[in-house]
C-alpha positions as a Python dict, from the first residue, in 0.01 Angstrom:
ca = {
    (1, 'X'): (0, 0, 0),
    (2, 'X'): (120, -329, 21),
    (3, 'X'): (491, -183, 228),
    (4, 'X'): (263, 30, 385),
    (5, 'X'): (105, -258, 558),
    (6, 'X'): (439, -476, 633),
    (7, 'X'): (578, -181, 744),
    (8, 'X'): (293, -143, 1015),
    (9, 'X'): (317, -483, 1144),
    (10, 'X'): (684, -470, 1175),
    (11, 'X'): (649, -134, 1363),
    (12, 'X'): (417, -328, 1617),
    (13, 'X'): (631, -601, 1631),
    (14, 'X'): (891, -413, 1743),
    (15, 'X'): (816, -326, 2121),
    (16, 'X'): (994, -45, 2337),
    (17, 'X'): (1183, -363, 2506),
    (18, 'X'): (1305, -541, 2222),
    (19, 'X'): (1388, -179, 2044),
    (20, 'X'): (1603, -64, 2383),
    (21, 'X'): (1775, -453, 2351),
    (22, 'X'): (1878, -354, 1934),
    (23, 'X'): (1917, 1, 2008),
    (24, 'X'): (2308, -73, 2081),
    (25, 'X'): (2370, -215, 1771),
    (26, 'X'): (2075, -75, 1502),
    (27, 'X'): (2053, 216, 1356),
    (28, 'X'): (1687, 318, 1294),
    (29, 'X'): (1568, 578, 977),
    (30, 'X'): (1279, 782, 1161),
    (31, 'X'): (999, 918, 940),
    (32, 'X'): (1083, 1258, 977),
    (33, 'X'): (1429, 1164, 789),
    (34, 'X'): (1630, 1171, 1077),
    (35, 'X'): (1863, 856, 1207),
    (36, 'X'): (1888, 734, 1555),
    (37, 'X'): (2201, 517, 1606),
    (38, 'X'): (2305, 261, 1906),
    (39, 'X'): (2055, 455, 2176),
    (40, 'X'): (2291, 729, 2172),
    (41, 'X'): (2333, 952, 1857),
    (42, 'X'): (2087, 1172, 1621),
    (43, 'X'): (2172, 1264, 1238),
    (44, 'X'): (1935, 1518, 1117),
    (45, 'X'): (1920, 1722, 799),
    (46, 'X'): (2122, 2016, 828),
    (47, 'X'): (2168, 2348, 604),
    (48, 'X'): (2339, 2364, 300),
    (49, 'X'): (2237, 1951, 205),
    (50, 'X'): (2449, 1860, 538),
    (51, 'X'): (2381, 1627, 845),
    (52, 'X'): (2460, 1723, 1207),
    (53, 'X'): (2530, 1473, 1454),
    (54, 'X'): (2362, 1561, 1828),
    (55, 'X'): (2509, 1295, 2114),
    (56, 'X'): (2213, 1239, 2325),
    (57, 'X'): (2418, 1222, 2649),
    (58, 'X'): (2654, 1481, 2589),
    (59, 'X'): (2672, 1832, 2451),
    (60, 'X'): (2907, 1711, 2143),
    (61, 'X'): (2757, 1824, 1802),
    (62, 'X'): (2900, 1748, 1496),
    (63, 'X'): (2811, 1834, 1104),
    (64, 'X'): (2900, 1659, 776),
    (65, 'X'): (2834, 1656, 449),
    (66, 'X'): (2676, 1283, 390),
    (67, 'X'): (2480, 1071, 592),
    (68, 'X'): (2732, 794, 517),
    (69, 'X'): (3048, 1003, 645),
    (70, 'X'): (2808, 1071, 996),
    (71, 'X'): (2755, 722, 1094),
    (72, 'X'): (3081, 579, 1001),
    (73, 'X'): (3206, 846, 1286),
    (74, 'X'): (2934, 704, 1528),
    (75, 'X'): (3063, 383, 1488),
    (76, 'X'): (3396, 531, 1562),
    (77, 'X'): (3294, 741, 1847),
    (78, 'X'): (3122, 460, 1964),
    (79, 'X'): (3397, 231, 1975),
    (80, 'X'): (3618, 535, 2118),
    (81, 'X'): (3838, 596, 1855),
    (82, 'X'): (3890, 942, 1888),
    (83, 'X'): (4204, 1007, 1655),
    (84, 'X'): (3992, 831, 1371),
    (85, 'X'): (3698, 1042, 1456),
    (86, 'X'): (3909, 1350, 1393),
    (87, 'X'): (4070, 1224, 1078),
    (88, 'X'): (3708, 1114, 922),
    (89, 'X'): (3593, 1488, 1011),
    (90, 'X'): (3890, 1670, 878),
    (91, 'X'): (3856, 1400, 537),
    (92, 'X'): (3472, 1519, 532),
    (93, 'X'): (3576, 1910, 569),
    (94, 'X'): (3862, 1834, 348),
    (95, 'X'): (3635, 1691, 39),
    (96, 'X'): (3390, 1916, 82),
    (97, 'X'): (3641, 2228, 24),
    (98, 'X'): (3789, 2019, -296),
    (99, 'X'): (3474, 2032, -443),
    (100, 'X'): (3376, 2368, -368),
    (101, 'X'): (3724, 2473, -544),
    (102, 'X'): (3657, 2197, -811),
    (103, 'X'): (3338, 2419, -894),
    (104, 'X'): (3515, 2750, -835),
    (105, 'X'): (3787, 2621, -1135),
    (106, 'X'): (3527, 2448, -1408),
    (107, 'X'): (3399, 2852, -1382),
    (108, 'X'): (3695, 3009, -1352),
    (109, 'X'): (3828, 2768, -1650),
    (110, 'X'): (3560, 2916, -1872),
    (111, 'X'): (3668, 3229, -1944),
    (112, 'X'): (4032, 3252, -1919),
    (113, 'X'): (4211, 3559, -1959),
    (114, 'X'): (4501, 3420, -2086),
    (115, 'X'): (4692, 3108, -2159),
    (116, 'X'): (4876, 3126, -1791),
    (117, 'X'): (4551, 3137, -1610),
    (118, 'X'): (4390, 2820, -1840),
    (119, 'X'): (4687, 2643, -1715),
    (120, 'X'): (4674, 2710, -1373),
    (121, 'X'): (4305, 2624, -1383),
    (122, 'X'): (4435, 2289, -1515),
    (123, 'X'): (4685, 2236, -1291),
    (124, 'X'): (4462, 2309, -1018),
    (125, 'X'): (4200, 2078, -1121),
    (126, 'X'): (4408, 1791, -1170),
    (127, 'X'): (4531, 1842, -804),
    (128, 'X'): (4214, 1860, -656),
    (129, 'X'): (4119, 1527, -850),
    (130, 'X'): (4395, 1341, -707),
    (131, 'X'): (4325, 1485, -381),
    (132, 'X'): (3981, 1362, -366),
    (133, 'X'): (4074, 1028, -483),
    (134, 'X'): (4310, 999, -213),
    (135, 'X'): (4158, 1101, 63),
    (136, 'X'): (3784, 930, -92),
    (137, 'X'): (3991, 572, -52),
    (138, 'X'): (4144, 672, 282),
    (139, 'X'): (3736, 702, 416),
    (140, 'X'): (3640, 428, 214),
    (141, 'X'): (3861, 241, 420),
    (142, 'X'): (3732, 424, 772),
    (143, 'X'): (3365, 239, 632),
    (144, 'X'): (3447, -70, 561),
    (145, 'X'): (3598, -74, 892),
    (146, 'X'): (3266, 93, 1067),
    (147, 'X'): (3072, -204, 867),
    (148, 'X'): (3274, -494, 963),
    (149, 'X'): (3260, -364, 1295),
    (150, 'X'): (2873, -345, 1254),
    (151, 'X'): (2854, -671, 1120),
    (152, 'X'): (3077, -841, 1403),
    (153, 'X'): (2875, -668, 1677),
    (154, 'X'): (2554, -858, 1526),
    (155, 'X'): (2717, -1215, 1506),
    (156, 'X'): (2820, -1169, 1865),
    (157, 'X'): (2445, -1092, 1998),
    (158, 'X'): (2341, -1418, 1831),
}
């Protein structure tokens, strides 16, 4: 009740003026859980648990599997960094296939038909672990670098 309330009075606070003079560098959580980011970019719910991206001044659409993984390529679009754009979507594709084939093997691993297979299964799991852990730090690193980004935008508008 009490959010409810603060929430309100920071929602009139905020005027179509001063929200157009943040939109550049805010990104703003609408109530029907969709994002809006720097006056130019939508993230909405997608199938499947994903999030599409729709450019509001181009026809560019793109979908990913966290809400986290979309913005940090905003920021990156944003700041026209188009070869980092690509990798961060072909990490996000690539992570979401490891753990589709991480589920595939736990099942698969279950009922072995043989001592070859269990092995395999194994094997294959152990790759795919080492494969998400690589490529998880390589996007870690594409975030921090959309945050400090973020974070030096703001100290400049002071």
């Amino acid at each position: 009740m009490i959010e409810e309330k603060i929430v309100d009075k920071i929602n009139r606070f905020l005027t179509k003026e001063l929200v157009q003079n943040m939109g550049d560098f805010v990104i703003f959580k609408n109530e029907n859980n969709t994002y809006e980011l720097f006056n130019q970019y939508i993230i909405c719910p997608y199938r499947n648990n994903s999030y599409k991206i729709v450019c509001k001044f181009n026809s560019v659409e793109k979908t990913f599997s966290s809400v986290k993984n979309a913005v940090t390529w905003c920021v990156f679009d944003k700041n026209q960094k188009i070869n980092e754009c690509n990798r961060i979507q072909e990490i996000d594709v690539f992570l979401d296939s490891i753990e589709l084939e991480t589920i595939l093997c736990k099942k698969y691993l279950k009922k072995p038909k043989n001592l070859d297979s269990k092995l395999l299964y194994l094997n294959k799991l152990r790759e795919n672990q080492e494969k998400k852990k690589r490529l998880t730090g390589e996007l870690d690193e594409f975030i921090k670098l959309s945050k400090y980004w973020q974070d030096k935008k703001f100290i400049r508008k002071d």
